[in-house]
Backbone as JSON, one array per atom type, in Angstrom:
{
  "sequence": "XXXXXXXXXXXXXXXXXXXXXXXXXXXXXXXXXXXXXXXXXXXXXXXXXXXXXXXXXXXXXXXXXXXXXXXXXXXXXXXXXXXXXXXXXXXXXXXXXXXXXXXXXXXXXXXXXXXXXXXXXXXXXXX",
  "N": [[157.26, 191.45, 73.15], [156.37, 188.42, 74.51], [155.09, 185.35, 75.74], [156.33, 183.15, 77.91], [156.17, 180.86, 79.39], [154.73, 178.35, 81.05], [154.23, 177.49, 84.66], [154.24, 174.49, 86.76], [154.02, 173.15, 89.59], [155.16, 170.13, 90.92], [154.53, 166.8, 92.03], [155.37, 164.25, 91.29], [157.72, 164.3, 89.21], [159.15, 162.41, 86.97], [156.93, 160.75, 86.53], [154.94, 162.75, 85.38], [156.49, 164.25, 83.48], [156.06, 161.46, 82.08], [153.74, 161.55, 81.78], [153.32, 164.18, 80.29], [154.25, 163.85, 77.85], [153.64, 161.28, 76.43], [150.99, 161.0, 76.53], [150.12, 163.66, 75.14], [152.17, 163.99, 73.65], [154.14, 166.13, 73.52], [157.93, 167.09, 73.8], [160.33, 166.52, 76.09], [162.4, 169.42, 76.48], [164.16, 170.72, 78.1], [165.91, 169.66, 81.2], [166.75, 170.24, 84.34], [168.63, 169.94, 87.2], [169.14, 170.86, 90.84], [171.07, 170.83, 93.16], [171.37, 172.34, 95.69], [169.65, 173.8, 95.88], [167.15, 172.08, 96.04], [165.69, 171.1, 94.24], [164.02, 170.45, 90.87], [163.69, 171.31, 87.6], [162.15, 170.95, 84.26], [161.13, 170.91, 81.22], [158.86, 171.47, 78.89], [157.38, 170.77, 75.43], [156.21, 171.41, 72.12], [157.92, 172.84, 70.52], [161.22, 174.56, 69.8], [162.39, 176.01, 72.43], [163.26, 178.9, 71.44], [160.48, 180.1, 69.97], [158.34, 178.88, 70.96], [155.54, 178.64, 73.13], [155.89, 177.12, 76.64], [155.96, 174.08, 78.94], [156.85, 174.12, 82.23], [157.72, 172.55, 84.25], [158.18, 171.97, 87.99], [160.02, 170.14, 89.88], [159.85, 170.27, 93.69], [161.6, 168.78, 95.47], [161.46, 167.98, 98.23], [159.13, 168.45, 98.77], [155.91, 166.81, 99.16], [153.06, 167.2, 98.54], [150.96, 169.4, 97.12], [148.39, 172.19, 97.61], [145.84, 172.74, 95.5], [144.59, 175.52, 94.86], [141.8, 177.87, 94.23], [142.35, 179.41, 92.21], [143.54, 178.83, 90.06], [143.41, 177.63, 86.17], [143.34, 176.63, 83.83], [145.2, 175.0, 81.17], [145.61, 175.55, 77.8], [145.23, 173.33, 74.95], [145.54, 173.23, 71.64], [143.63, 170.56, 69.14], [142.82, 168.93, 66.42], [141.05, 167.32, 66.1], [138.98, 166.88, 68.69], [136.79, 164.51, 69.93], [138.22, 162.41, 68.85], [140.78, 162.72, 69.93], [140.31, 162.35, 72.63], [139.47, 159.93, 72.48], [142.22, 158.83, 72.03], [143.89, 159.88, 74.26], [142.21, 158.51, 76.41], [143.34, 155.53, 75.88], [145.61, 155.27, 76.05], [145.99, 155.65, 78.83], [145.0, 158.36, 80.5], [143.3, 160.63, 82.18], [140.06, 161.83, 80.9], [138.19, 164.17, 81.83], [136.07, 165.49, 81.56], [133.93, 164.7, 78.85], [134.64, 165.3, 75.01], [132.47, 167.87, 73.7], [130.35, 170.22, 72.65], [130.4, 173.57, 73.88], [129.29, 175.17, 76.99], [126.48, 177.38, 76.04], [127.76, 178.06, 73.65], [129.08, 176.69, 70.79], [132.0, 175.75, 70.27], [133.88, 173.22, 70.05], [135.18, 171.21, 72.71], [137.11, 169.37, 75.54], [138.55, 167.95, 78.72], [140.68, 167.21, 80.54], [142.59, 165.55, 83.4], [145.68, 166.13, 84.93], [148.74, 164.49, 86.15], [148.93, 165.66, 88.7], [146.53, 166.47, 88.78], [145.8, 169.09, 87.93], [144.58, 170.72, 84.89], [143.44, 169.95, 81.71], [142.78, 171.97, 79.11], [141.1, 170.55, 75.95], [141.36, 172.29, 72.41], [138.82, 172.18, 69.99], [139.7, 172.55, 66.61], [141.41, 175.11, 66.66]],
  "CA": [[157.03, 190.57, 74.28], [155.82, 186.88, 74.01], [154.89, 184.31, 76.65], [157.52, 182.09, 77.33], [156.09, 179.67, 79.64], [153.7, 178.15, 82.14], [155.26, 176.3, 85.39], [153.67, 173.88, 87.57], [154.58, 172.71, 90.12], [154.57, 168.18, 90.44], [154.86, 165.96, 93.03], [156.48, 163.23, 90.33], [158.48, 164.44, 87.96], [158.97, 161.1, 85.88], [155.33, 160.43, 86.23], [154.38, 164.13, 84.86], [156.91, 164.26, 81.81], [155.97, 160.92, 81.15], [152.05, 162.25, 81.06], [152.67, 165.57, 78.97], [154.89, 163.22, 76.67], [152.82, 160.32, 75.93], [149.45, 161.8, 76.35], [149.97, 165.27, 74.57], [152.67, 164.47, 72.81], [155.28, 167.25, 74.03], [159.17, 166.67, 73.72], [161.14, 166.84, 76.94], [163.06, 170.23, 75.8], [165.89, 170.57, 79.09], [165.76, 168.78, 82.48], [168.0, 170.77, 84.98], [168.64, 169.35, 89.08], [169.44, 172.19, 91.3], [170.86, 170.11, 94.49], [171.25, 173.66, 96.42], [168.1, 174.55, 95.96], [166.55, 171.12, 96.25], [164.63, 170.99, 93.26], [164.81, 170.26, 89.06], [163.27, 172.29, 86.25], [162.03, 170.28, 83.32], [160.94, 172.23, 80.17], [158.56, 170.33, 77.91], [156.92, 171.71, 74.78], [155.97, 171.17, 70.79], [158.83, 172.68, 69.67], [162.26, 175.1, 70.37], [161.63, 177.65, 73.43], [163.06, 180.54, 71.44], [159.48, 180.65, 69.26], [157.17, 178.29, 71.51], [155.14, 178.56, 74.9], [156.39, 175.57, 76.88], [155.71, 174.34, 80.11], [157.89, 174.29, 83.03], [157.43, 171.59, 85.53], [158.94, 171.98, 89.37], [159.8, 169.51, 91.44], [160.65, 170.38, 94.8], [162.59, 167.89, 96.25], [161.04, 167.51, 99.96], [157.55, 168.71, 99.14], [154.97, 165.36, 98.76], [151.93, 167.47, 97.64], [150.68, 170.86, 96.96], [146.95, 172.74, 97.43], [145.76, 173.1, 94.1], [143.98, 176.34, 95.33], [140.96, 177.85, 93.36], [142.16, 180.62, 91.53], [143.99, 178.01, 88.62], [142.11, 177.59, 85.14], [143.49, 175.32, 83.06], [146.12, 174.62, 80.15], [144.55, 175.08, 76.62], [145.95, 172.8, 73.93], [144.6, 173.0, 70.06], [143.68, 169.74, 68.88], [141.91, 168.56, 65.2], [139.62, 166.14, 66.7], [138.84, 166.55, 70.09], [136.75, 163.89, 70.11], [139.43, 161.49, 68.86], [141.99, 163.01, 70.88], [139.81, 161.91, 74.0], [139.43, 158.29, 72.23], [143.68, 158.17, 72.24], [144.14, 159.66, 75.49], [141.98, 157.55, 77.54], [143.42, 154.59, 75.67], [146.83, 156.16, 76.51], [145.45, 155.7, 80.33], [144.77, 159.41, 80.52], [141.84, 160.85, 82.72], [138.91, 162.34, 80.52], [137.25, 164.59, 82.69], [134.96, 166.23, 80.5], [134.26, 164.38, 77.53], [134.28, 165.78, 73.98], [131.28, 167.84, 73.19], [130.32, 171.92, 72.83], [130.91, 174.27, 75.4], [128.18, 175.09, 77.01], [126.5, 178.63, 75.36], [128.44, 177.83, 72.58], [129.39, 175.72, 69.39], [133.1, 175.03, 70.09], [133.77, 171.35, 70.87], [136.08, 171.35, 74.0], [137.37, 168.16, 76.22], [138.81, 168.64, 79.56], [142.03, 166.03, 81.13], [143.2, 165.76, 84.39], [146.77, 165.59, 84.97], [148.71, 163.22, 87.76], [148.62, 166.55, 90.01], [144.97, 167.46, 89.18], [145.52, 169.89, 86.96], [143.35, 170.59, 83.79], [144.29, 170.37, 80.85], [141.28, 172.13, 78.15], [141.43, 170.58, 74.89], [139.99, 173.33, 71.62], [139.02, 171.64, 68.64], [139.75, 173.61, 65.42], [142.49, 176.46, 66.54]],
  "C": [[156.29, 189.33, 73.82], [156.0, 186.03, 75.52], [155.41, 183.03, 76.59], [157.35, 180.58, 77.89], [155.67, 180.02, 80.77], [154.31, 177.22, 83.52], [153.92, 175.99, 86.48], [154.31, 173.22, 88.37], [153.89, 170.98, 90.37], [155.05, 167.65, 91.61], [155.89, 164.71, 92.37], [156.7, 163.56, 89.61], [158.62, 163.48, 86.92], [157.74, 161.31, 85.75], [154.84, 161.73, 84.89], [155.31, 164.47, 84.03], [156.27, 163.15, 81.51], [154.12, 160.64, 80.64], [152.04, 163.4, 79.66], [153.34, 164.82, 77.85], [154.28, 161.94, 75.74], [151.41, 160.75, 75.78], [149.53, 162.98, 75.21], [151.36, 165.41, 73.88], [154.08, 165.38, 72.61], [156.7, 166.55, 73.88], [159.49, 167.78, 74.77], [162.6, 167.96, 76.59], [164.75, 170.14, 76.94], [165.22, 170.08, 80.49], [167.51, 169.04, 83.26], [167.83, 170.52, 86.61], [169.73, 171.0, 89.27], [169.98, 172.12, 92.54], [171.02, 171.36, 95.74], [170.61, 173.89, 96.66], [167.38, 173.69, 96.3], [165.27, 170.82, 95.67], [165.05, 171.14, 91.68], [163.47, 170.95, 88.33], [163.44, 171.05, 85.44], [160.98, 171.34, 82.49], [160.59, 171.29, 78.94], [157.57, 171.65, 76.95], [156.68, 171.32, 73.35], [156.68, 171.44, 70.0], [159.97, 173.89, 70.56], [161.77, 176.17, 70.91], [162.19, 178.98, 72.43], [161.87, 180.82, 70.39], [158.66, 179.83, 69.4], [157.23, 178.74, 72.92], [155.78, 177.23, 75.01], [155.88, 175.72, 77.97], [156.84, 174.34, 81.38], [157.12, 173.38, 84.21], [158.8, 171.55, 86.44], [159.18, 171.2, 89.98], [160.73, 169.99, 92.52], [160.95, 169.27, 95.69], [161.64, 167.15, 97.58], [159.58, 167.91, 99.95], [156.13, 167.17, 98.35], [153.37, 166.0, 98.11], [151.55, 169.01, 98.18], [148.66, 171.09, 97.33], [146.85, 173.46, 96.09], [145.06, 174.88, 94.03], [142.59, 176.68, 93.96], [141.03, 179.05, 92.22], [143.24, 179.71, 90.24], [143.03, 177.82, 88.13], [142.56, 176.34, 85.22], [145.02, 175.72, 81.88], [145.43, 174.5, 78.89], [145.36, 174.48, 75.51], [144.86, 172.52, 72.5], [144.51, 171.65, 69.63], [142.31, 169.75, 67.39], [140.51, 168.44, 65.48], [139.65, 166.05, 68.12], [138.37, 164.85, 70.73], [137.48, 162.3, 69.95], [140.61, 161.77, 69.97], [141.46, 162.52, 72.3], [139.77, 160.19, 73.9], [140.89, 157.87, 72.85], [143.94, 158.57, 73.42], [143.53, 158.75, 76.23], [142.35, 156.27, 77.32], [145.34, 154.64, 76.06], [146.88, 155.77, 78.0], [145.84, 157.34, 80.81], [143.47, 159.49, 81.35], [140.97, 161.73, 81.91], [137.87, 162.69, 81.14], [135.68, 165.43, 82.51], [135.08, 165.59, 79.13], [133.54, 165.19, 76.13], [132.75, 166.98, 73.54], [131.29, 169.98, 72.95], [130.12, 172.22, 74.04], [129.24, 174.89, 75.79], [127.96, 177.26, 76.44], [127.1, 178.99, 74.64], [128.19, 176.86, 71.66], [130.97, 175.49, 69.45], [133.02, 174.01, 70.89], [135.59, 171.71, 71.98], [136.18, 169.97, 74.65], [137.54, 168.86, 77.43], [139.51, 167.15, 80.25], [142.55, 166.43, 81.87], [144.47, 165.31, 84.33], [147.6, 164.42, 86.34], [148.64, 164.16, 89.03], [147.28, 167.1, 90.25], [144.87, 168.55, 88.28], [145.16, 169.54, 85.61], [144.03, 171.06, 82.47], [143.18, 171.03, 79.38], [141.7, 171.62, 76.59], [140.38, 171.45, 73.89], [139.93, 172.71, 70.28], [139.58, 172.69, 67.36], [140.58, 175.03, 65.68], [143.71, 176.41, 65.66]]
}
């Protein structure tokens, strides 16, 4: 068994590939419309789904915005340099919601980036 993927649901689809793609980097893997259903699947990720997590972004068609509710974490992505990686996103025009530093009751350096729906994205230095 292996974890094949995380889905969120987006109010803008363009907007939110062209965040996880410019910000973080990701390659737009498949982008499928569903006009029956009234909604498209997009499938972004670091490399080929049959031996990566990816994510899975929803849009539903007729829905303008969601309740983020409180039982979502976050999204953890490995990065070198956090604190660089917070330099190029916010220069990126990225939101840096937590900047760079150790966690608290810890020693790992952690970030923390909002996406265009609000969701969090944790960056971990050194994984």
């Amino acid at each position: 068994m292996r974890i094949l993927h995380t889905m969120l649901r987006v109010t803008n689809l363009d907007e939110s590939i062209n965040f996880y793609s410019t910000i973080f980097g990701m390659q737009l893997l498949r982008k499928t419309d569903f006009p029956d259903g009234k909604f498209t699947l997009a499938f972004l990720g670091y490399g080929d789904e049959s031996s990566n997590t990816v994510i899975e972004l929803t849009h539903n068609w007729e829905t303008d915005s969601y309740e983020m509710g409180n039982a979502y974490g976050h999204i953890a992505i490995a990065v070198d340099d956090a604190y660089k990686a917070c330099d190029e996103i916010s220069a990126k025009g990225g939101e840096v919601v937590r900047p760079a530093g150790p966690m608290k009751h810890g020693s790992t350096v952690i970030a923390f980036v909002k996406d265009p729906d609000g969701y969090m994205i944790e960056l971990i230095e050194g994984k």
